[in-house]
NUPA-979893 format. One record per residue: residue number from 1; x, y, z of N, C-alpha, C in turn; residue in three letters. Coordinates in Angstrom, 1 decimal, always signed. Layout:
// residues N
NULUM	n	n_px	n_py	n_pz	ca_px	ca_py	ca_pz	c_px	c_py	c_pz	res
NULUM	NUM	X	Y	Z	X	Y	Z	X	Y	Z	ALA
...
This chain:
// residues 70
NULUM	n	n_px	n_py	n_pz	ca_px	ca_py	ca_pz	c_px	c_py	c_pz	res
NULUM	1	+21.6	+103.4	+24.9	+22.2	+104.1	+26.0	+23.6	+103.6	+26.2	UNK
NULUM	2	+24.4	+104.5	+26.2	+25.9	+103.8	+26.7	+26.0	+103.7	+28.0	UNK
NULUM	3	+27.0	+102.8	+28.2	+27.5	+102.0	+29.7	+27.6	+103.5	+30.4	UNK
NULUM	4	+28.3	+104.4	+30.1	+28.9	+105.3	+31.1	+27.6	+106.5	+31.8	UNK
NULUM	5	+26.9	+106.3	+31.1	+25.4	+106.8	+31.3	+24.6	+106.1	+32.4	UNK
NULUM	6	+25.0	+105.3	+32.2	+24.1	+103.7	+33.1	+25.0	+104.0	+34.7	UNK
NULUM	7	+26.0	+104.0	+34.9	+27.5	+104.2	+35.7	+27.5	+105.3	+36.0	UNK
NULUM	8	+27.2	+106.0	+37.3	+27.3	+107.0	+37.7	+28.7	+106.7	+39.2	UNK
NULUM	9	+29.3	+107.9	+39.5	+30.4	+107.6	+40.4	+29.2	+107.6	+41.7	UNK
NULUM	10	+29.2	+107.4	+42.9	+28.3	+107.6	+43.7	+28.3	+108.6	+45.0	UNK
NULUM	11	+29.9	+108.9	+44.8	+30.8	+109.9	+46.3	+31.7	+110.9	+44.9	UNK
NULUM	12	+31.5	+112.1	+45.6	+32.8	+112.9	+44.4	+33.2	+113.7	+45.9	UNK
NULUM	13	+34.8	+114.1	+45.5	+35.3	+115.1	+46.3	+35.0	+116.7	+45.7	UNK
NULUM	14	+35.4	+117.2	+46.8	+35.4	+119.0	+46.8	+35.4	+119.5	+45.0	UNK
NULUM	15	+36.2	+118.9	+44.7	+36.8	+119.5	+43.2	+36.2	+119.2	+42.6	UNK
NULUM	16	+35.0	+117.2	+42.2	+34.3	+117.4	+41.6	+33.0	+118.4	+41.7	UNK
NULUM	17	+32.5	+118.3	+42.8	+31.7	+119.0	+43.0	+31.5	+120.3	+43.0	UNK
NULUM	18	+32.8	+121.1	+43.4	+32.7	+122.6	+42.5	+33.2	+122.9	+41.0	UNK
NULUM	19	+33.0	+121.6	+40.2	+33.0	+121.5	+38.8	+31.8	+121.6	+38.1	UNK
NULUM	20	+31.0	+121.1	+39.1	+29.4	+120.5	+38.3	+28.7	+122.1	+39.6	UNK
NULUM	21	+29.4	+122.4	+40.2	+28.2	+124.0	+40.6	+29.1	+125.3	+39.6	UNK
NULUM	22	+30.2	+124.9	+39.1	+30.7	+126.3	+38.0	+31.9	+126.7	+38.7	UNK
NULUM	23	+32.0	+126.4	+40.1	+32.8	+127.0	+41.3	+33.0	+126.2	+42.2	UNK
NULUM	24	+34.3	+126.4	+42.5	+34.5	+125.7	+43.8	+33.9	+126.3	+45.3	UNK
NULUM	25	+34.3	+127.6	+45.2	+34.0	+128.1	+46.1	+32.2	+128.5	+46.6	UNK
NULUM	26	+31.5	+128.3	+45.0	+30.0	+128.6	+45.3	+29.7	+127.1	+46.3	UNK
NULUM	27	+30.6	+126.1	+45.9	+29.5	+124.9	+47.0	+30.3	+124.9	+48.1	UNK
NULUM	28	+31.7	+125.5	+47.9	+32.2	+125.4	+49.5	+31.3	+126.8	+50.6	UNK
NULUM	29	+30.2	+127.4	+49.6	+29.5	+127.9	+50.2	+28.5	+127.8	+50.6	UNK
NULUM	30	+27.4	+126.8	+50.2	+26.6	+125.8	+50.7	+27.3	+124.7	+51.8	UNK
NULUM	31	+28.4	+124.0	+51.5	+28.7	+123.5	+52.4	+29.3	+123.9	+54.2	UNK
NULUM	32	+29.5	+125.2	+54.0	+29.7	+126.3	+55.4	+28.2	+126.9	+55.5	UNK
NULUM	33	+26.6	+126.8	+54.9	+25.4	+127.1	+55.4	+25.0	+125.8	+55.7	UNK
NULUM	34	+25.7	+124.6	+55.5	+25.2	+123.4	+55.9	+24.2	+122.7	+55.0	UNK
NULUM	35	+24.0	+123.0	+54.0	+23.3	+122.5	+53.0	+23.3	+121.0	+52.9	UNK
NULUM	36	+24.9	+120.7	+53.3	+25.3	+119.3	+52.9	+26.4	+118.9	+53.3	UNK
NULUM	37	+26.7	+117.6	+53.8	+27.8	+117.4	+54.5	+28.1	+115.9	+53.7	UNK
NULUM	38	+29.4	+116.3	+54.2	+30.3	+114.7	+53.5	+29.7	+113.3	+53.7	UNK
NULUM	39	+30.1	+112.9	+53.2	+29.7	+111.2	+53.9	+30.8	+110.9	+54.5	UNK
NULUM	40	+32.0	+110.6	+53.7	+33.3	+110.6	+54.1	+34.3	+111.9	+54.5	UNK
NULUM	41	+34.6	+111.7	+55.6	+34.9	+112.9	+56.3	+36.2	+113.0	+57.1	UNK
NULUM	42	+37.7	+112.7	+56.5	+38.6	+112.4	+56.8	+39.6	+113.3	+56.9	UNK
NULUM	43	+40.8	+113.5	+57.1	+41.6	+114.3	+56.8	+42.7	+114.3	+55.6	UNK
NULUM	44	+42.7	+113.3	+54.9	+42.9	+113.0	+53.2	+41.8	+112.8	+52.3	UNK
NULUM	45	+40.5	+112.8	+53.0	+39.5	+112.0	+52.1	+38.5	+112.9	+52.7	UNK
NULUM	46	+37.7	+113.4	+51.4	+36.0	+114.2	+52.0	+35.4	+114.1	+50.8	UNK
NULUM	47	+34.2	+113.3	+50.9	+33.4	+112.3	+49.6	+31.8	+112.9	+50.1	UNK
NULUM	48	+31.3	+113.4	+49.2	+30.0	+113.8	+49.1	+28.9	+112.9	+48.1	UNK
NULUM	49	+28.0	+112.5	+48.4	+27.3	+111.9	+47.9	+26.6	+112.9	+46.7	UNK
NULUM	50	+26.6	+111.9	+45.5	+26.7	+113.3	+44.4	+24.6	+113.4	+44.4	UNK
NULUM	51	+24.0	+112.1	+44.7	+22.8	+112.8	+44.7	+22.5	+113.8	+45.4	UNK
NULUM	52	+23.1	+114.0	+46.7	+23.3	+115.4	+47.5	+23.5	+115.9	+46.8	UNK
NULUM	53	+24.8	+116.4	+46.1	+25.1	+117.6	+45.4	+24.1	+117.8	+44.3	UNK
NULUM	54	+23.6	+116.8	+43.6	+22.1	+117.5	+42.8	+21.6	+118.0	+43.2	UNK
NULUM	55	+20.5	+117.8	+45.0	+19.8	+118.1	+45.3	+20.3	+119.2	+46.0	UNK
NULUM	56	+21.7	+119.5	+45.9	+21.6	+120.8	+46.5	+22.2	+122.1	+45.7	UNK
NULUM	57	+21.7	+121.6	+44.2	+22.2	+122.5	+43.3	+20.7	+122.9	+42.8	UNK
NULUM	58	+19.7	+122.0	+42.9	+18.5	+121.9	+42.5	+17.9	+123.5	+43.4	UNK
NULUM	59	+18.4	+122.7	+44.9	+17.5	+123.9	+45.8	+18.3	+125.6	+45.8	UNK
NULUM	60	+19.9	+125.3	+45.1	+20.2	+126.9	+44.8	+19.7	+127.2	+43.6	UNK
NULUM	61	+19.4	+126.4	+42.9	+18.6	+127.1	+41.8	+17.0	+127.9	+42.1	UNK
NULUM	62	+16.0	+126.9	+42.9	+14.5	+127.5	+43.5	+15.2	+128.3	+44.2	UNK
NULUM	63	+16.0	+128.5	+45.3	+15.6	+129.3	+46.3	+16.9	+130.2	+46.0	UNK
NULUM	64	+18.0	+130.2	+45.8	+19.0	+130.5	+46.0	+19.8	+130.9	+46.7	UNK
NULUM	65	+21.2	+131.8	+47.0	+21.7	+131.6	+48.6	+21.1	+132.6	+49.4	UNK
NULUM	66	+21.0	+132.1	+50.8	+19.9	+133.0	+52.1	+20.6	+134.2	+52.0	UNK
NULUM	67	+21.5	+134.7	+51.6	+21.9	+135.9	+51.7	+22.3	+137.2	+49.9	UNK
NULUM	68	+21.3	+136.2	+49.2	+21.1	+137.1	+47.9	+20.6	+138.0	+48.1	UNK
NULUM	69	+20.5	+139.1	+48.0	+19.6	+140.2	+47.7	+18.1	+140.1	+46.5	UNK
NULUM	70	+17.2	+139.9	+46.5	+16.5	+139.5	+45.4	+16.0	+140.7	+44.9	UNK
């Protein structure tokens, strides 16, 4: 197993986070239904905890957004 595998970052901002959902704007749209809120919450600095963002990429994958049409 390599080191960087072992090493995960623990807080990512906006940009990582709409990297690893495909879009920025898809998790700035979980983040306006409240799915998930910063840890760090500043006016130069907004840090999301990235197990949050799994777990909130997990739950648009089961459930998807409240306002899909299915």
């Amino acid at each position: 197993m390599k080191y960087s595998e072992l090493i995960k970052p623990l807080g990512i901002d906006t940009e990582q986070a709409g990297f690893m959902f495909g879009r920025k704007s898809l998790f700035e749209k979980v983040v306006n239904l409240g799915w998930i809120k910063p840890v760090v919450d500043r006016h130069s600095c907004k840090l999301y905890d990235i197990r949050e963002v799994e777990a909130c990429w997990e739950r648009l994958r089961a459930e998807g957004l409240p306002d899909d049409k299915k």
